[in-house]
N, C-alpha and C positions, 0 to 999 in steps of 0.2 A: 817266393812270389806272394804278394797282397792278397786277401782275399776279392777287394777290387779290381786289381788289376787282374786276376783270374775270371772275375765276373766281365770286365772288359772285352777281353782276347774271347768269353766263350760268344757273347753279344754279336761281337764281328764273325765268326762261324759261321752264326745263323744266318745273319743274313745273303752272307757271301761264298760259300766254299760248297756249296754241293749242288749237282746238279739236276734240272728237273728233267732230263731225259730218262727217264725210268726204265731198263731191261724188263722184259716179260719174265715176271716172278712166277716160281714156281714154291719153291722153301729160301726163306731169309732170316740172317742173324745180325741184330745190331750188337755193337760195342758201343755203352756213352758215358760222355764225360759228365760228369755232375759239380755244380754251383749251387751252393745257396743264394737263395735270391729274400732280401731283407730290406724293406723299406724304411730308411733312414731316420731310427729312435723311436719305430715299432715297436709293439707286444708282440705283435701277432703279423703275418704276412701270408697271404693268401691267393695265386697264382691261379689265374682260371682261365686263360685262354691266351695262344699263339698263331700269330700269323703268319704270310710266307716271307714278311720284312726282319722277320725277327721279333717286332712290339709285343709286348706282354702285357697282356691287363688283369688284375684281381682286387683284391681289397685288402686294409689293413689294420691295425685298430693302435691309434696312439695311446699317448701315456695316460690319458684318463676314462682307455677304454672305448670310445669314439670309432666307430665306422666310418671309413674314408675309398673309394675308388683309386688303384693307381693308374699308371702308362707309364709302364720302363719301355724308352726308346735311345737308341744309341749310348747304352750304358749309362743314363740318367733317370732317375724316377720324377715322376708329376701326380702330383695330387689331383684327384676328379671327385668332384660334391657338386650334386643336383644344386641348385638354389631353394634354401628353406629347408630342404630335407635334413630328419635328424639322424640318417643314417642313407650309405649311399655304397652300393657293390656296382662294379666293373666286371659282365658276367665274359664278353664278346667281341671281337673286334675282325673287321675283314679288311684287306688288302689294301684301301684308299683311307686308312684311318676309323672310320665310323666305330661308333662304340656304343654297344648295348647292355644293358644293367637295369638295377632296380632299385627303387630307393622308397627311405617310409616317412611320411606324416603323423603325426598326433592325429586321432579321430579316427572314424567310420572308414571304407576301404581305402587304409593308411599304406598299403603296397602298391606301387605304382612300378611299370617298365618306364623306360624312353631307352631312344636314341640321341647321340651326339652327333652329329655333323659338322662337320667343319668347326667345332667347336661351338655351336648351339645346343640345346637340350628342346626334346619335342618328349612329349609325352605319350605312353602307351597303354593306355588299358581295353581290354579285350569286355567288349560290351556284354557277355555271360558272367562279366566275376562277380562274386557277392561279395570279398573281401580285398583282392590281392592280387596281383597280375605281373610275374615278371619276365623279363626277355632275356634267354641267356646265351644263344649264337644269333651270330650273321654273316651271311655269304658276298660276295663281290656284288650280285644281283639284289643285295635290298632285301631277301626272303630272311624272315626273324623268326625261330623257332622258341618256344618258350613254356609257360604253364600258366595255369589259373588257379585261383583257390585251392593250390596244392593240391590237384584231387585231379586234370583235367589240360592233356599237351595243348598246342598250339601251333600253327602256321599263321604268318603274318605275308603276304605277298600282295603287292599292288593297292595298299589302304585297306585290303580283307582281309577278317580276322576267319579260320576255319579252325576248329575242332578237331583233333585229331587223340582219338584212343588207342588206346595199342588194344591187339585180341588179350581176353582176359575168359574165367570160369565163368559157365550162366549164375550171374545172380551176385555175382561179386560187385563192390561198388569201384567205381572207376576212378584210377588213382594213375593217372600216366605224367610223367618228365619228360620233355623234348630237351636234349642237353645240348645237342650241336647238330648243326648243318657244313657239309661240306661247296663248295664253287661248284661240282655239278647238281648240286642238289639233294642230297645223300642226307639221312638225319639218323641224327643216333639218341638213343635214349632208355627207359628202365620203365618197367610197370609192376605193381605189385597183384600179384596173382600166386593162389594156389598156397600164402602163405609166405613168399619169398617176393623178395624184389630180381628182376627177369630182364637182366641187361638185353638193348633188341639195336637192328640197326634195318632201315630202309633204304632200298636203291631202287628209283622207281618203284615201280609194282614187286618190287621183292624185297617180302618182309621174311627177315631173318633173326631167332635168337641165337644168344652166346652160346647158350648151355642147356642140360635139359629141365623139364620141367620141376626134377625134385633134386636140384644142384644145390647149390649154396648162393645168399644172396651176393647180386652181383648189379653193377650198372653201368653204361658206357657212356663215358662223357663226352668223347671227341671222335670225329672222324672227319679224314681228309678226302682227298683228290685221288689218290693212289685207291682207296679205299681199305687203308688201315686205320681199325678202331683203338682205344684206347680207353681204361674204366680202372676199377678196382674193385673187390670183393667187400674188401673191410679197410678200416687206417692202414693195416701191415700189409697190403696183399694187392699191390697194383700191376696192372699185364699191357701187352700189345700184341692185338691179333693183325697180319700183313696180308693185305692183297685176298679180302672176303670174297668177291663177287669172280677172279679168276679162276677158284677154286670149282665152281660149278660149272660141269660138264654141257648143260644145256636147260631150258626152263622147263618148269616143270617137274625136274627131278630132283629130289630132296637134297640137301645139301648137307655134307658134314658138320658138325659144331667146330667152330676154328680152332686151330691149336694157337695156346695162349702163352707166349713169352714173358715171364714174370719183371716187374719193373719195381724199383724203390717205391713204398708205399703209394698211397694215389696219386695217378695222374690221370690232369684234369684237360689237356691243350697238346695237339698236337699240330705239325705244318706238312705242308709238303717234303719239305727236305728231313722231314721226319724228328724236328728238333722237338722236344716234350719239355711241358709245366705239369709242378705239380708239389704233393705236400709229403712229408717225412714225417716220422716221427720217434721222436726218443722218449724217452721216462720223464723226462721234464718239462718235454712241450716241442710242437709241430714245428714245422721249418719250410717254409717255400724253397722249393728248387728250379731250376734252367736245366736242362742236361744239352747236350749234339753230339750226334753219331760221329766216332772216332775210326770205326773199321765198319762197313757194311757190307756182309758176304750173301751174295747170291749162287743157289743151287739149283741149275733144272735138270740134270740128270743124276742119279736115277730120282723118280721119285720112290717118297715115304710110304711103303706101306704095299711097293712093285712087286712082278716077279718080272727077274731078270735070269737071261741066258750068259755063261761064261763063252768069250770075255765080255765084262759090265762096259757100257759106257759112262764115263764120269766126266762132267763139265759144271764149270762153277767158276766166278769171279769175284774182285772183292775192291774195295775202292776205299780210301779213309785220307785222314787228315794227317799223316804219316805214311813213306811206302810199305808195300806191304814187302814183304821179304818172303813169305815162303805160302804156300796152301800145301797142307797136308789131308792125308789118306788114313783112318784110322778104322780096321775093322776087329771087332769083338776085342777091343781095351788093348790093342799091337800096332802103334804107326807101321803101314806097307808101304808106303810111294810117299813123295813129297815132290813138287815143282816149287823151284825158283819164281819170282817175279807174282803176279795177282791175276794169272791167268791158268783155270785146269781144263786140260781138255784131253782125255787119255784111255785108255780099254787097260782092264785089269783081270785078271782073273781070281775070285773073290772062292772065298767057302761055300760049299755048297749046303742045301738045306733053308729052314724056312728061319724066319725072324734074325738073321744076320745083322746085327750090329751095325751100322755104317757110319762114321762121323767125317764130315770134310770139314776143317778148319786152319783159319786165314792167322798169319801171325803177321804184326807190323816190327815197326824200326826199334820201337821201345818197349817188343815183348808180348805187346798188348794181344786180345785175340775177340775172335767170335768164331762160331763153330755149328755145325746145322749135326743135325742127328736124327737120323733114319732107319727104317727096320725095313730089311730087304729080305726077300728069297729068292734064293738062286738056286738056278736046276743045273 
């Protein structure tokens, strides 16, 4: 198969093959398939945000170096350039098309946001910048989350521009990225504090970081509906945290730092049906990817971290772009149980003792897997 015709077939995935009825997560595992995605006689290709249509927008830089906006839609790419501008990124795009970016002029505050509508360009600059103003999500509602003078987030909603910092040390200067907003309103983004940059995500009135204060730098670039985030450490070192805000027991109460599923280098764009953008990288140079979920296993019993009484109950399902052929039962590195078909629902009697190993994993038609992995104790 072509590398186009595999970028084709993955195009139509996204936008057609999974569904948005989402089971109440507890622990989940994707399996994805990956595509480079390369805009035709590119240097360079740059992927920065997915919608729930499948469209991808980023940026690219042709043969003399040149900055350009794309739109891969229906397995076709489109070039996007502000008018005048001598360079022009594709940072956002929601549901009806709209596209938000940033693009520079020659001169005095030569970074400008806009938006695209319907294929017009409007301009955005956030009335605080002394330089630079750009917009790098948008949600179905019009809300445009972004930054200013690199130093300073942003919410754009209803023609107002608000200011938005993330918590930071007294006395530090204020350096916050709004990277993405999700369709309920959800923003995700990074602040440099403490020394590190401090990937963080908002859901309403609940603000949440990745990690803790003296982790490693880290930033979140995307977050959807579901409210799983997606970011990257460094070029090598890209994750997806699933189902943040389910995680907590009630408000008020602190909340875990998510467990982070490691991803191909950075990604930048995530959807609902959970398909990701984002960038690679080899010894010779970066590479834009597409990926979509091939096997998605969902686990709510037991959970990570339990204590359970023998016999355990174990329930878990699994769904993909192939049948699934078996969900299997793996405690301390010994398959025990396996069921047929992409449904577990069963009582076992497990080892007893604390930190028990527990792995449930989904295998499909051609082998493929995903796998959830928990530490039980059983009395």
């Amino acid at each position: 198969m072509t590398a186009k015709c595999h970028l084709l077939i993955l195009a139509a995935l996204v936008g057609g093959v999974f569904s948005r009825n989402a089971l109440p997560q507890v622990q989940m595992s994707v399996n994805y398939q990956y595509a480079n995605l390369a805009y035709p006689g590119a240097l360079l290709t740059l992927p920065n945000a997915i919608n729930n249509g499948g469209m991808v927008v980023g940026s690219y830089f042709d043969s003399s170096s040149n900055q350009h906006g794309f739109l891969f839609r229906d397995g076709k790419f489109h070039s996007i350039d502000v008018p005048g501008a001598t360079a022009t990124e594709a940072m956002g795009i929601n549901d009806f098309g709209d596209i938000v970016g940033d693009y520079q002029l020659p001169g005095p505050l030569n970074f400008h946001g806009f938006i695209r509508h319907r294929g017009e360009f409007s301009r955005l600059d956030d009335p605080n910048a002394g330089f630079g103003t750009k917009a790098l999500a948008i949600n179905n509602s019009g809300v445009i989350v972004g930054s200013y003078d690199d130093a300073h987030g942003y919410i754009y909603r209803n023609g107002q521009f608000k200011t938005y910092d993330a918590p930071q040390l007294t006395g530090e200067t204020p350096n916050t990225q709004l990277n993405g907003i999700s369709n309920l309103g959800w923003i995700a983004g990074q602040v440099f504090t403490g020394g590190i940059w401090r990937g963080f995500w908002i859901a309403g009135g609940d603000f949440g970081f990745l990690e803790s204060a003296r982790g490693v730098d880290s930033e979140v670039t995307a977050i959807n509906s579901h409210g799983d985030i997606v970011g990257c450490h460094d070029s090598n070192s890209g994750f997806i945290s699933f189902g943040l805000e389910r995680k907590e027991a009630k408000q008020g109460v602190a909340e875990p730092f998510p467990r982070q599923h490691r991803l191909a280098s950075c990604t930048t764009g995530i959807n609902y049906a959970r398909a990701i953008v984002g960038v690679y990288f080899t010894v010779s140079r970066p590479y834009g990817f597409l990926a979509v979920p091939t096997i998605t296993l969902i686990a709510s019993r037991p959970l990570d971290h339990s204590v359970q009484t023998n016999p355990v109950n174990l329930v878990a399902t699994a769904s993909g772009t192939r049948d699934i052929t078996q969900i299997q039962v793996w405690v301390n590195y010994k398959q025990v149980f396996h069921v047929n078909g992409n449904n577990l629902n069963t009582t076992l009697t497990l080892p007893t003792g604390p930190n028990q190993r527990l792995v449930i994993q989904a295998v499909d038609s051609q082998h493929r897997t995903a796998k959830i992995v928990a530490s039980v104790t059983v009395q």
